[in-house]
Structure formats: structure tokens, C-alpha cells
KEKE-3310 file (N, C-alpha, C; in steps of 0.2 Angstrom, whole numbers, plus 5000, padded with zeros to 4 digits):
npx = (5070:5083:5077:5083:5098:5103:5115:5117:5127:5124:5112:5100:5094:5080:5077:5065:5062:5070:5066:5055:5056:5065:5055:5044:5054:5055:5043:5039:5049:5045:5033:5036:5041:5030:5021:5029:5032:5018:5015:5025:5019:5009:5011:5015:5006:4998:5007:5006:4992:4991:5002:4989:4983:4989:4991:4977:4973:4981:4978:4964:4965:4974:4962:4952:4958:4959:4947:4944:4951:4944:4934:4933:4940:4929:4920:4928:4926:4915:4914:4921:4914:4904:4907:4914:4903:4895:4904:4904:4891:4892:4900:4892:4881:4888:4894:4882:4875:4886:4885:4874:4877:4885:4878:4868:4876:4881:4893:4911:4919:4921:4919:4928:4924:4935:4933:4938:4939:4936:4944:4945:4964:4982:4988:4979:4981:4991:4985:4978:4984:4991:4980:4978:4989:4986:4975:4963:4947:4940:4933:4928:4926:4921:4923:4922:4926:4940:4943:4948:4959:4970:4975:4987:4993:4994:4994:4986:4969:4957:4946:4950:4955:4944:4939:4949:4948:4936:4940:4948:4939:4930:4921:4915:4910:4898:4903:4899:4896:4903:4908:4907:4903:4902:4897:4883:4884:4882:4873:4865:4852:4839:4837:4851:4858:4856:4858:4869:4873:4867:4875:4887:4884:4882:4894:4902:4895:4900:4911:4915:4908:4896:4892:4884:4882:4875:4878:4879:4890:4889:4898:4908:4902:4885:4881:4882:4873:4863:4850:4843:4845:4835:4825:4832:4838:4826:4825:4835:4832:4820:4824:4831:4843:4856:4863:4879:4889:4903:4906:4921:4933:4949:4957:4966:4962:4965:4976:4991:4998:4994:4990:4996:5005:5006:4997:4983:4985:4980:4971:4961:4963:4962:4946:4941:4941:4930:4920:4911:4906:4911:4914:4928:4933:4944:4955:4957:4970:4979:4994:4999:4989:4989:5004:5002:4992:4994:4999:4988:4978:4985:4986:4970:4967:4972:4964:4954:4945:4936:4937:4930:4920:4908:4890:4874:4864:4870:4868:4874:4875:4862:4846)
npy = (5432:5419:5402:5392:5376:5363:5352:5335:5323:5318:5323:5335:5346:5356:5368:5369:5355:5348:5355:5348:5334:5334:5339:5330:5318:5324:5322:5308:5303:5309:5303:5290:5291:5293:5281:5269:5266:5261:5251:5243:5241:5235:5223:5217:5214:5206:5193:5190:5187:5178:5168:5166:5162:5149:5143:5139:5135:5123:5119:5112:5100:5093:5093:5089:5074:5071:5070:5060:5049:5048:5045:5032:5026:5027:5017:5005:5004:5002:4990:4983:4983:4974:4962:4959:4959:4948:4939:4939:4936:4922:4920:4923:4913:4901:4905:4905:4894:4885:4891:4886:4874:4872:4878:4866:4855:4850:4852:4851:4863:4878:4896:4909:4928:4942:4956:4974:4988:5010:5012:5023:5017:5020:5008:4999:4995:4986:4977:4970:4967:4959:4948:4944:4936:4928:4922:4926:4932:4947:4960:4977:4989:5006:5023:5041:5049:5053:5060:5068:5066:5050:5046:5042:5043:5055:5062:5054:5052:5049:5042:5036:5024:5014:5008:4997:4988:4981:4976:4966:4956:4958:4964:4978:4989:4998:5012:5025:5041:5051:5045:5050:5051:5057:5068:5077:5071:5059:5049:5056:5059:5049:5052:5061:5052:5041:5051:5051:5038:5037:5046:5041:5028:5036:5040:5031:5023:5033:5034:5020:5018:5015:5004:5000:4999:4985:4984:4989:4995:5001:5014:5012:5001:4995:4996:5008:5016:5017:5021:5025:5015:5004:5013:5015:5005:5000:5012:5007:4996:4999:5007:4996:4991:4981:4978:4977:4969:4963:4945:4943:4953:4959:4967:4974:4990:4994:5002:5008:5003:4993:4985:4974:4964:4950:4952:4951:4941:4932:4932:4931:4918:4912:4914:4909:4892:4891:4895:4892:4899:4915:4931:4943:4959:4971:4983:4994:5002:4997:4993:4984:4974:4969:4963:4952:4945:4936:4924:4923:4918:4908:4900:4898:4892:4881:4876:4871:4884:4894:4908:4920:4934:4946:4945:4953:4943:4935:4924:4930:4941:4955:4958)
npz = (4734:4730:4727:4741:4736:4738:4737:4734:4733:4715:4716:4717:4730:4736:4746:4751:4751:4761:4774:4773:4774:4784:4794:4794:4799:4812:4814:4812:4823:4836:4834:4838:4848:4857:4854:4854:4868:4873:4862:4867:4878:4876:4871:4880:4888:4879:4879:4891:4894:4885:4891:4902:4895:4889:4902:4909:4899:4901:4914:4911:4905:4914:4922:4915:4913:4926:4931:4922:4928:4938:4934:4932:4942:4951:4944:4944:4960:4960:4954:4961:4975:4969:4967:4979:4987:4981:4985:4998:5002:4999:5008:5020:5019:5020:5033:5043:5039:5047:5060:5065:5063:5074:5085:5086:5090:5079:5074:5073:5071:5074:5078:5077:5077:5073:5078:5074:5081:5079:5070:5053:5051:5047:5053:5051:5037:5040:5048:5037:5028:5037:5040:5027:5023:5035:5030:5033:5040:5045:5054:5053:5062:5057:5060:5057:5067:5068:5060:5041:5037:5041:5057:5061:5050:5041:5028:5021:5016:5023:5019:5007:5010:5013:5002:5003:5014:5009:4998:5002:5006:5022:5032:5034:5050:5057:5066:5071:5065:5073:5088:5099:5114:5126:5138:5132:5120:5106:5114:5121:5117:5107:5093:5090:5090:5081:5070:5072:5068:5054:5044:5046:5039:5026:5023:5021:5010:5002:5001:4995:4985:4986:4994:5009:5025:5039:5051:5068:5078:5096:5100:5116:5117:5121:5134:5136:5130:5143:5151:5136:5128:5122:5118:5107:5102:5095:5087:5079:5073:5067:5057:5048:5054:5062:5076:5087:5102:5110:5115:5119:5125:5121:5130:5124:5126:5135:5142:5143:5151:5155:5144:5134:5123:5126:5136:5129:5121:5133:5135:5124:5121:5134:5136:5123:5125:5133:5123:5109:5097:5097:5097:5096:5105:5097:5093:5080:5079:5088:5092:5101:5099:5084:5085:5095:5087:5076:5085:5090:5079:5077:5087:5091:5076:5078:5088:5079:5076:5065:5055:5055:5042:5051:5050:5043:5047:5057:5072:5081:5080:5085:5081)
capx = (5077:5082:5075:5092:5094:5108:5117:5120:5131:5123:5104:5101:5087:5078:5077:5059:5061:5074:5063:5048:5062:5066:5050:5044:5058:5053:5036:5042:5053:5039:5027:5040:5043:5024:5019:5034:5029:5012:5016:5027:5013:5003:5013:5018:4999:4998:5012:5004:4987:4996:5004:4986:4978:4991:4990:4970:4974:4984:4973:4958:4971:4972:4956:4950:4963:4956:4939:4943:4953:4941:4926:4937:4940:4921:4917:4932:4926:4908:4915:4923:4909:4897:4910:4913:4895:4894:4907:4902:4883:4893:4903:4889:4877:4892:4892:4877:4874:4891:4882:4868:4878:4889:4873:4865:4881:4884:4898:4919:4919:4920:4921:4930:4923:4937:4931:4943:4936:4940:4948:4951:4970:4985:4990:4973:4983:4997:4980:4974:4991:4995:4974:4979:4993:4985:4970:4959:4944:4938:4926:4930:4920:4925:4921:4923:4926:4946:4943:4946:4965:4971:4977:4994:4998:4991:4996:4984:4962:4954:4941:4953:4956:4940:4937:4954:4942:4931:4945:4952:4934:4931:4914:4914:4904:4895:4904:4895:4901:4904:4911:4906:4899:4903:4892:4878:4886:4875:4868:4862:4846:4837:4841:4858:4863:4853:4860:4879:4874:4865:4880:4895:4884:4883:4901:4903:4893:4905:4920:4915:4904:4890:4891:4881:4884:4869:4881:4882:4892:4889:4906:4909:4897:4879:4880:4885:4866:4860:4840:4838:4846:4829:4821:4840:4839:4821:4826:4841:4826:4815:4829:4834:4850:4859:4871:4882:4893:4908:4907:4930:4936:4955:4960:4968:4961:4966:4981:4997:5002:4993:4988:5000:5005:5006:4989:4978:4982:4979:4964:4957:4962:4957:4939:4942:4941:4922:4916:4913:4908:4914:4914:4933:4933:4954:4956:4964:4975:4982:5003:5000:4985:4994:5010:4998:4986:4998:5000:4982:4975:4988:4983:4963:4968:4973:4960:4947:4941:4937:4938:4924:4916:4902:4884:4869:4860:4873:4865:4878:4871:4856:4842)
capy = (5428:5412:5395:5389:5372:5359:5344:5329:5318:5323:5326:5345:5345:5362:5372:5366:5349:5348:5356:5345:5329:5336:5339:5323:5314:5325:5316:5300:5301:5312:5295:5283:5290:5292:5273:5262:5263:5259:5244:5237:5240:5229:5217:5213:5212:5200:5189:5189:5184:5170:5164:5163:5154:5141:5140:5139:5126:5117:5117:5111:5096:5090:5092:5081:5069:5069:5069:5053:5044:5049:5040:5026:5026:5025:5010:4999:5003:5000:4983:4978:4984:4972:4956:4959:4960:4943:4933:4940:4934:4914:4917:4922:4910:4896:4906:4906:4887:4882:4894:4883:4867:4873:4878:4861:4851:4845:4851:4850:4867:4884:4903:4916:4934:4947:4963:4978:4995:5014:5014:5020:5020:5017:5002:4996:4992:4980:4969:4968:4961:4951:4945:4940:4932:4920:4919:4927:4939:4951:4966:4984:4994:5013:5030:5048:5056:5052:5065:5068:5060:5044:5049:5038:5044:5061:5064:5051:5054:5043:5037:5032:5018:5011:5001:4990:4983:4976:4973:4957:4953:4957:4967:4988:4989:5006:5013:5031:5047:5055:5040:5053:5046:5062:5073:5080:5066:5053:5046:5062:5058:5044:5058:5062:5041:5039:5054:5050:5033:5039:5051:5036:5027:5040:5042:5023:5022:5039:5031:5014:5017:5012:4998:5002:4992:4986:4981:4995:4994:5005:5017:5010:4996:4997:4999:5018:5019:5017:5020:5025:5008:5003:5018:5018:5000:5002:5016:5005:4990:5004:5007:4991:4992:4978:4979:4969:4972:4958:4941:4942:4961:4957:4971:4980:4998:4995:5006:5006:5002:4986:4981:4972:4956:4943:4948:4951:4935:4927:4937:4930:4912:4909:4916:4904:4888:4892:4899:4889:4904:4922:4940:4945:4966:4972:4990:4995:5008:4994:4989:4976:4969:4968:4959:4948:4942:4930:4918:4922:4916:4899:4894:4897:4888:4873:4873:4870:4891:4898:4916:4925:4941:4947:4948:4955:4936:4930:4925:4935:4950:4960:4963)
capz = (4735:4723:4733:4742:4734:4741:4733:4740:4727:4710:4716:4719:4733:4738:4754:4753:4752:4764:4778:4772:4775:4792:4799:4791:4802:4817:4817:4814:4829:4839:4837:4839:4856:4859:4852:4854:4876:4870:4858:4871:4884:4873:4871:4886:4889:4874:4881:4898:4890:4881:4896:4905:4891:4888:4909:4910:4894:4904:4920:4910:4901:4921:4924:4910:4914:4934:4930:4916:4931:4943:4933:4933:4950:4955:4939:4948:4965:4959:4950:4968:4977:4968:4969:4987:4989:4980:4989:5006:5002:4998:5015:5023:5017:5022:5040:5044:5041:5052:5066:5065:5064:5079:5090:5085:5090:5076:5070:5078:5071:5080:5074:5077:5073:5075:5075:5076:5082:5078:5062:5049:5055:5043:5054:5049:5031:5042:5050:5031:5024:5043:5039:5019:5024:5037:5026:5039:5039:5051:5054:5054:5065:5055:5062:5055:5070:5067:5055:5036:5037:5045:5063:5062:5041:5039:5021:5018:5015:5027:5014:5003:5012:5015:4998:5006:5018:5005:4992:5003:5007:5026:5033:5036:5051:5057:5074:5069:5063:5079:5094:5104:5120:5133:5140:5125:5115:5103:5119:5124:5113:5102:5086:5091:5090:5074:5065:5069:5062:5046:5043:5045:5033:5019:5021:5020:5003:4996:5001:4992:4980:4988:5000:5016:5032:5043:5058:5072:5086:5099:5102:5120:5120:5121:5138:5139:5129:5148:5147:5131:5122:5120:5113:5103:5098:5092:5080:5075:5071:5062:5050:5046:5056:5067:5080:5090:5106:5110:5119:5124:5126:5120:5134:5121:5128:5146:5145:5140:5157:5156:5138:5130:5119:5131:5142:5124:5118:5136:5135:5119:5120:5139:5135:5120:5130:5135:5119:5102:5093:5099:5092:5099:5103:5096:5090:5075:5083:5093:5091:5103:5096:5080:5088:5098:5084:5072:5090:5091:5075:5075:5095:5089:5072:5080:5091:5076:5075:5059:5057:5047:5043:5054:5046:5049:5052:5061:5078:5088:5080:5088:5075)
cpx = (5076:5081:5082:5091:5102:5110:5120:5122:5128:5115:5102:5094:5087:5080:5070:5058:5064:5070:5058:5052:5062:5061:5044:5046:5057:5047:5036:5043:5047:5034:5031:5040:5034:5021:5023:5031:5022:5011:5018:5022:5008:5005:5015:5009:4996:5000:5010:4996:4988:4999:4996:4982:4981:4990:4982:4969:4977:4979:4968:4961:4968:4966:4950:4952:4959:4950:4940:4947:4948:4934:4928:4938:4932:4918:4923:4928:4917:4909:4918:4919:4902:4902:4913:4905:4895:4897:4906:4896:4886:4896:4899:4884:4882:4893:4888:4872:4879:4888:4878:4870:4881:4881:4868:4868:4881:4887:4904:4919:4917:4923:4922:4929:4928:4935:4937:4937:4940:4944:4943:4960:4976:4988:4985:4976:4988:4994:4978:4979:4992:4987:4977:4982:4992:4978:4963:4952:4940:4931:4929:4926:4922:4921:4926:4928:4937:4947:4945:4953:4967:4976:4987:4998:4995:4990:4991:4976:4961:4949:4944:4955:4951:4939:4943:4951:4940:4934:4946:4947:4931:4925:4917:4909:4902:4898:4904:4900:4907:4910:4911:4903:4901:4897:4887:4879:4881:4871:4865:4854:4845:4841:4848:4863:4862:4857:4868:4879:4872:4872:4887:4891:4885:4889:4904:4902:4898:4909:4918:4913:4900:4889:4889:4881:4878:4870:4883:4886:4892:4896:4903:4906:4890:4875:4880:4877:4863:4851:4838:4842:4838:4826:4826:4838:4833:4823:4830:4836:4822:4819:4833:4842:4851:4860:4873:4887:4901:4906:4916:4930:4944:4959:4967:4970:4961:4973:4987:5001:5001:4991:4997:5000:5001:4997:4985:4977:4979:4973:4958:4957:4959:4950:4938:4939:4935:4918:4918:4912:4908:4916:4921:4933:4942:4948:4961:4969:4981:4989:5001:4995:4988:4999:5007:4996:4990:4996:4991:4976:4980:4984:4974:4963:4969:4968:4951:4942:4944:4936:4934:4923:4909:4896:4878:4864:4864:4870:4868:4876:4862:4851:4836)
cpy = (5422:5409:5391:5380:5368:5353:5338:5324:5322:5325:5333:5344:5352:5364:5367:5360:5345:5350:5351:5337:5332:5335:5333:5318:5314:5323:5311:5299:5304:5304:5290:5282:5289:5283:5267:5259:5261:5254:5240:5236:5233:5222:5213:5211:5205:5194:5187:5185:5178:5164:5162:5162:5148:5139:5137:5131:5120:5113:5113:5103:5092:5089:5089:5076:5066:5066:5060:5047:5045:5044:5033:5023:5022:5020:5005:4999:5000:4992:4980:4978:4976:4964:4954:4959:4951:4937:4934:4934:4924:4913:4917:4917:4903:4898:4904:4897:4883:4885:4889:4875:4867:4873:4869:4855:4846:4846:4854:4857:4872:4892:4907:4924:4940:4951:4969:4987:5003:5015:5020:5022:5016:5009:4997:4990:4986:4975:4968:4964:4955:4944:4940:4935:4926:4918:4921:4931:4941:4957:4971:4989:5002:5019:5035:5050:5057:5060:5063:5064:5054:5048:5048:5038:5052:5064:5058:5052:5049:5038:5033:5026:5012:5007:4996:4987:4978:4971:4963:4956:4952:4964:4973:4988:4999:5010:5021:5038:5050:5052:5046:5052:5049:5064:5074:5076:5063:5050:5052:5060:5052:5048:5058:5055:5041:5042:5052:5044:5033:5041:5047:5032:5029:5040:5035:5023:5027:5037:5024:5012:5014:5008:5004:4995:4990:4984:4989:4993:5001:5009:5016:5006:4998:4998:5005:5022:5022:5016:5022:5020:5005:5007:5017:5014:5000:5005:5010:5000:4993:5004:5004:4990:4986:4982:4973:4972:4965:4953:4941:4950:4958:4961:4974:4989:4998:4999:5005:5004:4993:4981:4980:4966:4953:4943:4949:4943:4930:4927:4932:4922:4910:4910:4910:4894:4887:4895:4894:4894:4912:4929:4944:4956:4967:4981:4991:5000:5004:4990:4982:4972:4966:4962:4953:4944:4934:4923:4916:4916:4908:4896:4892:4890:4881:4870:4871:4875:4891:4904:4917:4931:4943:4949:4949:4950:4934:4930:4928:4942:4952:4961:4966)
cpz = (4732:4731:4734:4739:4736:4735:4734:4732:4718:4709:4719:4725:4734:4744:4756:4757:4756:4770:4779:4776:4783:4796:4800:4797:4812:4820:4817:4822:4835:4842:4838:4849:4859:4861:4854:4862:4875:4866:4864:4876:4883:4872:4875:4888:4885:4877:4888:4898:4886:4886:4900:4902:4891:4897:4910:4901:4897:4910:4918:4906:4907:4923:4920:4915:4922:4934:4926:4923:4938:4942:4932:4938:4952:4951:4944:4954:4965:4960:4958:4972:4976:4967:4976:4988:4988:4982:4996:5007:5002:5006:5020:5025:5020:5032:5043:5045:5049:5058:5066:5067:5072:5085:5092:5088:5085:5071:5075:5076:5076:5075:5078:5072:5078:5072:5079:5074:5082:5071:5058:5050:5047:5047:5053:5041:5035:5044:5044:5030:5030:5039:5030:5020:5029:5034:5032:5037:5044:5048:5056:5057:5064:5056:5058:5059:5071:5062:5046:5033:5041:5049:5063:5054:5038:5032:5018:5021:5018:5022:5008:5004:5015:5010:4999:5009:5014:5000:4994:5008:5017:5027:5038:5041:5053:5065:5076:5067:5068:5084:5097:5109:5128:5134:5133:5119:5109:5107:5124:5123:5109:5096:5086:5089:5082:5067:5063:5062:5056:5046:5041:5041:5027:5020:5019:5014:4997:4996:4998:4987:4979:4993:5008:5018:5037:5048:5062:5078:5091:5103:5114:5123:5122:5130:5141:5137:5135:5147:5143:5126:5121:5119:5105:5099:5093:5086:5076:5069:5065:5055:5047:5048:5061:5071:5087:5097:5105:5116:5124:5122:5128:5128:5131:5123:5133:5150:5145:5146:5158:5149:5133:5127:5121:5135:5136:5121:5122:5137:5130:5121:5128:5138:5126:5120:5131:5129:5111:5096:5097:5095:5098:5098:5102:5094:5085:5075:5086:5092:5095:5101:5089:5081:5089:5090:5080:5077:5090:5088:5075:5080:5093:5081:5073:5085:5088:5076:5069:5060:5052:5050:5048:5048:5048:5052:5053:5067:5083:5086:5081:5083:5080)
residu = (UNK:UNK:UNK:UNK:UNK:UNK:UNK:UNK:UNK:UNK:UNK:UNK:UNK:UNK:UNK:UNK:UNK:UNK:UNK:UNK:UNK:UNK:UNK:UNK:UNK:UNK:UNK:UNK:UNK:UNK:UNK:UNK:UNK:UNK:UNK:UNK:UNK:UNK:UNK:UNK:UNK:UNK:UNK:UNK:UNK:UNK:UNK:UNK:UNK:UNK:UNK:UNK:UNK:UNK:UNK:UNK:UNK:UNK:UNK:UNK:UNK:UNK:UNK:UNK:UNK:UNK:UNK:UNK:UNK:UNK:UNK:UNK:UNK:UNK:UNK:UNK:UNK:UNK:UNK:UNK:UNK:UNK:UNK:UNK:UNK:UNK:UNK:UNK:UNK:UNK:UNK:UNK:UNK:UNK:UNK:UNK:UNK:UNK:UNK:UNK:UNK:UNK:UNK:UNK:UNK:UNK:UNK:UNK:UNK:UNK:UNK:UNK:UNK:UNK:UNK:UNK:UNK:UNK:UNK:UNK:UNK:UNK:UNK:UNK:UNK:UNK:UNK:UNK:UNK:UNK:UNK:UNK:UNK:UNK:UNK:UNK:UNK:UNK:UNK:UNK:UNK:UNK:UNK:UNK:UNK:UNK:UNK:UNK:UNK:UNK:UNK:UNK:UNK:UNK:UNK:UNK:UNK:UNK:UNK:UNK:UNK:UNK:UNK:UNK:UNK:UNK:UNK:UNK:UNK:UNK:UNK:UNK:UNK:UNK:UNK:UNK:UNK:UNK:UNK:UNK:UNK:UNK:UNK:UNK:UNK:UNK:UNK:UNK:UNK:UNK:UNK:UNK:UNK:UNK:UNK:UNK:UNK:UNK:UNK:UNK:UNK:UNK:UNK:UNK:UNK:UNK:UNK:UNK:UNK:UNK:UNK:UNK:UNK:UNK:UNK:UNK:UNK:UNK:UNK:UNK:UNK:UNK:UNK:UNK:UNK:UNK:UNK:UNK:UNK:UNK:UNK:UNK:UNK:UNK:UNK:UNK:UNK:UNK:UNK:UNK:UNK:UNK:UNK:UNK:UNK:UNK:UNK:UNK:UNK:UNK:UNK:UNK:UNK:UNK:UNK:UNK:UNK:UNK:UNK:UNK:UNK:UNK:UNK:UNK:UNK:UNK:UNK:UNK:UNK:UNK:UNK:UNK:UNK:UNK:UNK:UNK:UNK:UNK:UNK:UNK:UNK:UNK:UNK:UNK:UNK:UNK:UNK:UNK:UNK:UNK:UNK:UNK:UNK:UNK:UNK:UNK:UNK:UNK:UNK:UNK:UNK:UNK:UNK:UNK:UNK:UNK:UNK:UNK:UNK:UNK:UNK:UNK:UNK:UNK:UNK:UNK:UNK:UNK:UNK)
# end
């Protein structure tokens, strides 16, 4: 039979080659349908992999950038650390004579050491600014056991607030990790005490980039030690640690039925009257000690008190 032979315009094709074209076409499309869901598979893979590169590029971008404000962070806090250091050492060292001159009688002067216990609290920032503002400085007795955010601003890191203390030049004391003082508490045992207050120191030096406090106050006064404050205090002596309790109890923490303004401040300045120098106990939790303190700091002011930091050779601290 002749080989059938086609003609499309004026090229004559075969039968052949006509088939060969066809089945040619049939394969194309055969692998298009096989390969095309197989390309896009991959690209979509591609495209998804590209996304969690540029995303793990980015993350690492940030995490540069944290880490470089972070090493920043801890040289500032260093560099304030070690000028807080060195003007505490000129206030102390001007304390510590007026103690001497006041005990001597001879000198008109008188001190005031306010100390504010329990913190770190966000109203803690409102005594730092009231304190800047009358030119004042006090003592911070700061505990953990508040936990890892501020009780009274939750969205804020408790440690973050601890190089404020140092900033406007006023002394971090040690009021332990714990302030636990129930049943099985820190006063359960000499270890138990000692450990809290190791533990609030390191978190002291993390949060400040260094600085350790050698002032404890005992959470409820070193009365709650009972018989073992003298094995307690001992350790404290062993490990080169103060502690101090309070000459006036502002009567701050007598209950919101009865602490307020008026009897805080009547509190400090009549105990005032009998005392040339004085370690006043406040709380930094405390609205009415806040309210109170302004009157507090002018009626002492006028009465010839100065207000300093507590230090470890001050004669009202325990070594």
C-alpha cells in the first residue's frame, strides 16, 4: 500500500511522521501531567525554605543586636556599679565621722537612716524620685520572695529595677531570698538563714553587675531568730556579713485599720525627739509611708537630721 502522505500548506508530511508528531505530543503531555505536580511540589518546598531562611536570618539579626545591647547593658551597669561604689565609700567615710562627732557631743548634727523594707515594689520608683527630689538617701532592704516580677507592675522584671537603687546613690540591703519566717522557714535552722541570704546576694550581684550588700536585716526583725540568733548571727560574722534591726518602727505594717499618714509620721518624729541618730523601719509597699515621708523629711530637716545611707561600719550596724 503507497505510505499515506498529508499536506498542510505546501509541506507534504507522511503518515509516518504524523504518528511519530502525535506520539511525541502524547509524551510531552503524559510527563507534564506526571512532573508539573512534582515541580510545584518542589517549589513550594523551595519557597518554604526560603521563608525559614530569611526567618532564622532575621532571628539571628535580633539576636546579634540583643546580645550587642545586652553587653552594653552590663559595661553601663558595671561603670555605675563602680561610681556608686566610689561615692558611697566618700558618703560613708563623711558618715561615719559625723557618727563619731554626734556620739562625742560635738557636733549639732543628727542622722537620719531611713530604711524601707520588702521591696523590690514599683512604688519603690515613687520613694526614689520623692528621695531625689528632697535630696535624700535611704536603705533598701530587697527580697526575692516577691518573685521574678514587681508585685504592684507585673509586666515589669523585678531585677531590672535594682541598679535604680544604686543609680541615685542610696544602699541595697540583704532582706534574704525567702522572707520566709513560718513554720520550716529560714529560722528553722542556722543553713536555712544563711542559704536564703547567700541566694538574695547572688541575685543582688546579677541584677547589678556585681555589687554585694553586707547589711542584713532580719525578715521580721532579729527577734523572730529566737535561740538560734546567736548561732545565726555568728554565721552572719563568719561570712563577713552585718545586720541591723530599727531603733523607730514607723508603724507602717500595723494594718490598714490603723497605719496611716498622720500616725507614721507621729511615729517617727515623736521617737525623733529622744534619738540623735536613728535607723527608721518604712516599707516600700507602703502608700501611707510615701504620703507621710515629705512632712517627714522637712519636720526632721528642720530639726538639724541628716539622712544618709546605712553602712556596714556604721555603729548602728551589728558586725
Amino acid at each position: 500500500m503507497a505510505e499515506t502522505e498529508r499536506t498542510t500548506g505546501r509541506i507534504k508530511i507522511s503518515g509516518k511522521v504524523l504518528a511519530a508528531v502525535v506520539l511525541l505530543a502524547c509524551l510531552i503531555i503524559a510527563s507534564a501531567v506526571y512532573t508539573v505536580p512534582r515541580l510545584s511540589g518542589t517549589f513550594k518546598e523551595y519557597r518554604a525554605l526560603r521563608k525559614d531562611l530569611k526567618t532564622a536570618q532575621t532571628e539571628r539579626s535580633a539576636a546579634e543586636k540583643a546580645n550587642a545591647a545586652l553587653a552594653q547593658n552590663v559595661k553601663e551597669m558595671t561603670k555605675m556599679r563602680t561610681d556608686s561604689e566610689k561615692l558611697s565609700s566618700q558618703v560613708f567615710e563623711l558618715a561615719a565621722k559625723t557618727e563619731k562627732e554626734i556620739s562625742e557631743g560635738k557636733s549639732d548634727k543628727k542622722i537620719c537612716y531611713i530604711t524601707l523594707d520588702d521591696g523590690p515594689y514599683r512604688r519603690g520608683q515613687d520613694f526614689l524620685e520623692l528621695f531625689r527630689k528632697y535630696d535624700v538617701k535611704a536603705t533598701f532592704f530587697l527580697t526575692t520572695a516577691n518573685g521574678d516580677l514587681l508585685p504592684d507592675q507585673a509586666d515589669i522584671p523585678a531585677s531590672s529595677v535594682y541598679p535604680e537603687y544604686l543609680k541615685f546613690g542610696h544602699t541595697i540591703g540583704n532582706h534574704t531570698y525567702t522572707h520566709d519566717y513560718g513554720t520550716g522557714g529560714l529560722y528553722s535552722d542556722t543553713g536555712a538563714f544563711m542559704k536564703a541570704v547567700k541566694d538574695q546576694d547572688d541575685f543582688t550581684a546579677e541584677a547589678t553587675g556585681g555589687y554585694r550588700t553586707k547589711i542584713v536585716r532580719f525578715p521580721g526583725g532579729s527577734g523572730m531568730a529566737g535561740s538560734r540568733l546567736d548561732a545565726i548571727t555568728e554565721s552572719l560574722r563568719e561570712e563577713g556579713y552585718t545586720w541591723v534591726d530599727w531603733t523607730v518602727d514607723s508603724g507602717d505594717s500595723w494594718g490598714s485599720d490603723t497605719a496611716n499618714a498622720s500616725l507614721i509620721k507621729s511615729n517617727v518624729i515623736s521617737a525623733s525627739k529622744e534619738q540623735d541618730i536613728m535607723v527608721v523601719l518604712c516599707h516600700e509597699w507602703s502608700e501611707e509611708t510615701l504620703e507621710a515621708m515629705p512632712d517627714i523629711i522637712d519636720t526632721l530637716r528642720g530639726s538639724g537630721y541628716i539622712f544618709l545611707p546605712l553602712f556596714p561600719e556604721s555603729m548602728m550596724v551589728n558586725k
